[in-house]
C-alpha positions in Angstrom: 199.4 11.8 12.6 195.6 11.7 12.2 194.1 13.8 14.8 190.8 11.6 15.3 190.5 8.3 14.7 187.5 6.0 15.2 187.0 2.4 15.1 183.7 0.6 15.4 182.4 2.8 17.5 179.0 2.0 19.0 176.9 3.9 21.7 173.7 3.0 23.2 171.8 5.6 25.3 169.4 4.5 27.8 166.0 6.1 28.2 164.1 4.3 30.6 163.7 0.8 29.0 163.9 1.2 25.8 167.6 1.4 24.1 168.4 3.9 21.4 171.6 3.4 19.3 172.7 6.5 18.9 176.0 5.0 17.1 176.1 1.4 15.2 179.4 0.0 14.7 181.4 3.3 13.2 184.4 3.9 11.9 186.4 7.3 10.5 189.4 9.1 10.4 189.8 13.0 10.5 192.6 14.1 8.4 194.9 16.3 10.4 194.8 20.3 8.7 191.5 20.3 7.7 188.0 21.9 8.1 185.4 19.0 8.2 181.4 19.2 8.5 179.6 16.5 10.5 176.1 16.7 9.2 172.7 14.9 9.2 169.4 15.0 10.0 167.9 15.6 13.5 168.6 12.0 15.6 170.8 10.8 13.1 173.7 10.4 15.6 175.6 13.6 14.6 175.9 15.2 18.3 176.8 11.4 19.9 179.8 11.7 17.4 181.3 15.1 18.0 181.2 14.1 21.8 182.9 10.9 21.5 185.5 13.2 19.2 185.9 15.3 21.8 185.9 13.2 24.7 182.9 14.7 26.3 181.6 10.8 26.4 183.0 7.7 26.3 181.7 4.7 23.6 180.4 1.2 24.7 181.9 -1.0 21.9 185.1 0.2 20.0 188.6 2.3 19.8 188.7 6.3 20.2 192.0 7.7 19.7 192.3 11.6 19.7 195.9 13.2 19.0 197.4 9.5 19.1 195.8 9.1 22.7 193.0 5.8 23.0 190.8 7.9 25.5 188.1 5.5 26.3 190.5 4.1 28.6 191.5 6.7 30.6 190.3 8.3 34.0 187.8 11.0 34.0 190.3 13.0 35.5 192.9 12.2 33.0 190.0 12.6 30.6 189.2 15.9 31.7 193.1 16.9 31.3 193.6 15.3 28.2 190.6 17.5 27.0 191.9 20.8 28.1 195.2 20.2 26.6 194.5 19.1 22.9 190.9 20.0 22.4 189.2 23.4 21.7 185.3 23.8 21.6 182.9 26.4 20.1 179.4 26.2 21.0 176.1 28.0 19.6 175.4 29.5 22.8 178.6 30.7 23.0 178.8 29.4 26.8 181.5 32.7 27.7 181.3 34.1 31.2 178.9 37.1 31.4 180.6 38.6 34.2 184.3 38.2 32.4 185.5 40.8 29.6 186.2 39.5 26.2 189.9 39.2 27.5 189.4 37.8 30.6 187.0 34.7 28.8 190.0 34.3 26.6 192.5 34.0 29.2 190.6 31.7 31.7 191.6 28.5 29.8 195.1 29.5 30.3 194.4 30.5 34.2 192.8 26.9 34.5 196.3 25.7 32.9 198.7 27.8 35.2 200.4 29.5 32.6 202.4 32.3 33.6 201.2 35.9 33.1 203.6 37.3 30.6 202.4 34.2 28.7 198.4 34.6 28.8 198.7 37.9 28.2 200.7 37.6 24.3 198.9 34.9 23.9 195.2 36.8 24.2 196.6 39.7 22.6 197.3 37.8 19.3 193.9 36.3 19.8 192.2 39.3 20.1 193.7 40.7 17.0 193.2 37.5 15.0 189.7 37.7 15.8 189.1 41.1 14.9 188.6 42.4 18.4 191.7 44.4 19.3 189.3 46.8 20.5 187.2 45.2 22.3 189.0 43.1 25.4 187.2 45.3 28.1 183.9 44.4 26.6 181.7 42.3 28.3 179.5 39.6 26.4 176.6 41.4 27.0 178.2 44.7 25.0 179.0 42.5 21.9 177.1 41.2 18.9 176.4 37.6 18.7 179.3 37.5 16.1 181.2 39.3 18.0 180.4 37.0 21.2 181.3 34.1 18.6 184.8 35.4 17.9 185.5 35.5 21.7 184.4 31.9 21.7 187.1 31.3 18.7 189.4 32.6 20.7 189.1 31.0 23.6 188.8 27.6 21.6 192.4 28.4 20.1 194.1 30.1 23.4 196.3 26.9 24.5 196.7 25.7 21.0 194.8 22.7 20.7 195.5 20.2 17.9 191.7 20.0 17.5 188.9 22.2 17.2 185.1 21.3 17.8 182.6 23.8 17.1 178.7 22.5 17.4 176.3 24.6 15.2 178.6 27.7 14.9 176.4 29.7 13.5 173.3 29.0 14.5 172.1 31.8 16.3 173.9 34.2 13.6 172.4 35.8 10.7 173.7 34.5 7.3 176.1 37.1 6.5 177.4 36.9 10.5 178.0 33.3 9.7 179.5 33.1 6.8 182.0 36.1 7.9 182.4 33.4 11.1 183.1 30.1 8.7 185.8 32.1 7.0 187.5 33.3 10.2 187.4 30.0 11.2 189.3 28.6 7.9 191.5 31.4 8.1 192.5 30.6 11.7 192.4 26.9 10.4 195.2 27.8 8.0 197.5 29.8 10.0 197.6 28.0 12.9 197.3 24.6 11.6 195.1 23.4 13.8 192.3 20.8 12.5 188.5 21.8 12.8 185.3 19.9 13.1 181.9 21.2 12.9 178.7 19.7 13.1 176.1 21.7 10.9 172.7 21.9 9.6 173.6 24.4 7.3 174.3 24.2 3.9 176.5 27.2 3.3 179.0 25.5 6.6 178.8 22.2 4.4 179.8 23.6 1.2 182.8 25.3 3.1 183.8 22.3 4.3 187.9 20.4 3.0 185.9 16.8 4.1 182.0 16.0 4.3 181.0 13.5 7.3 177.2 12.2 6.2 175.5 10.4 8.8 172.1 8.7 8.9 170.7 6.3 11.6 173.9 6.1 13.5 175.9 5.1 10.4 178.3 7.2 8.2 177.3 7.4 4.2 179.6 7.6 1.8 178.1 10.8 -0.2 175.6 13.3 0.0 174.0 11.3 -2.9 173.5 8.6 -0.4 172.7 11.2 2.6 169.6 12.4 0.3 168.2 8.8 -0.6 
């Protein structure tokens, strides 16, 4: 089963009175094991499309269906379940809990989800050591590096073993050689856990990492980066 699959997808945002399409008419299908880049220019629609994937908004014209679910139907609360269960997200900012240890960020997911305490506490433990961080559970964001702050994220992203992965500009607040030891993690963790992974990426060391290539331009996907550079 394809874990993402889109089908003339539009979506309009409206900024006082004037329309902007952020999405014209698109369709795509994400092929279920693999590590694909989402990239663009700024505006081109990129952002609009790894929300609709991960069912952080809902399209005006078309079919999203997400681990063989069509979502634009459903409830927000059904939505917000449906997210929680299947999806895991990685942001730039991180967005982890300064107050919460490494461990306790990668646990709250599974708190949220009732899972019983023998249970959340293999499951961080494997985590933490896929991740590198063994060590480091007692630390507090503010005690790690920014790639070690990312890992956490990873972690977190993976705790109740998602189907899908989003991560939005993974490395953009990480130096080149943080980065790249991220992207590698991440196909690592891609491999072993066979869990799909979507990024959306401005940079070209992500993109030439990537299984599968999304282009898009003016709210419309391109078939190469020949066509992406035109």
């Amino acid at each position: 089963m394809q874990p993402v699959s889109l089908r003339n997808v539009s979506k309009v945002y409206h900024l006082d009175a004037v329309e902007v399409a952020a999405l014209n008419a698109v369709s795509l299908d994400i092929e279920a094991g693999r590590f694909t880049v989402i990239s663009g220019p700024s505006g081109s629609g990129k952002t609009t499309l790894l929300n609709l994937i991960g069912c952080i908004d809902r399209p005006d014209r078309g079919e999203v269906v997400v681990a063989g679910q069509a979502v634009q139907a459903m409830t927000d609360d059904a939505l917000s379940d449906f997210r929680a269960r299947h999806i895991g997200f990685v942001f730039q900012n991180f967005n982890l809990l300064p107050v919460l240890s490494a461990y306790e960020n990668i646990e709250y997911p599974l708190l949220l989800g009732k899972v019983a305490p023998a249970e959340r506490r293999r499951r961080v433990r494997d985590l933490l050591d896929a991740v590198g961080l063994a060590e480091r559970g007692d630390s507090r964001p503010g005690q790690l590096s920014g790639g070690q702050r990312q890992r956490v994220a990873i972690a977190r992203a993976l705790v109740h073993a998602p189907a899908l992965v989003l991560a939005d500009e993974p490395t953009a607040n990480l130096d080149r050689q943080t980065g790249a030891s991220i992207i590698a993690l991440m196909h690592t963790l891609q491999q072993e856990r066979g869990v799909s992974i979507v990024v959306s990426s401005h940079d070209p060391h992500v993109q030439a990492a990537a299984d599968a290539s999304v282009f898009i331009r003016d709210g419309l996907i391109v078939a190469s980066k020949e066509e992406a550079a035109a």
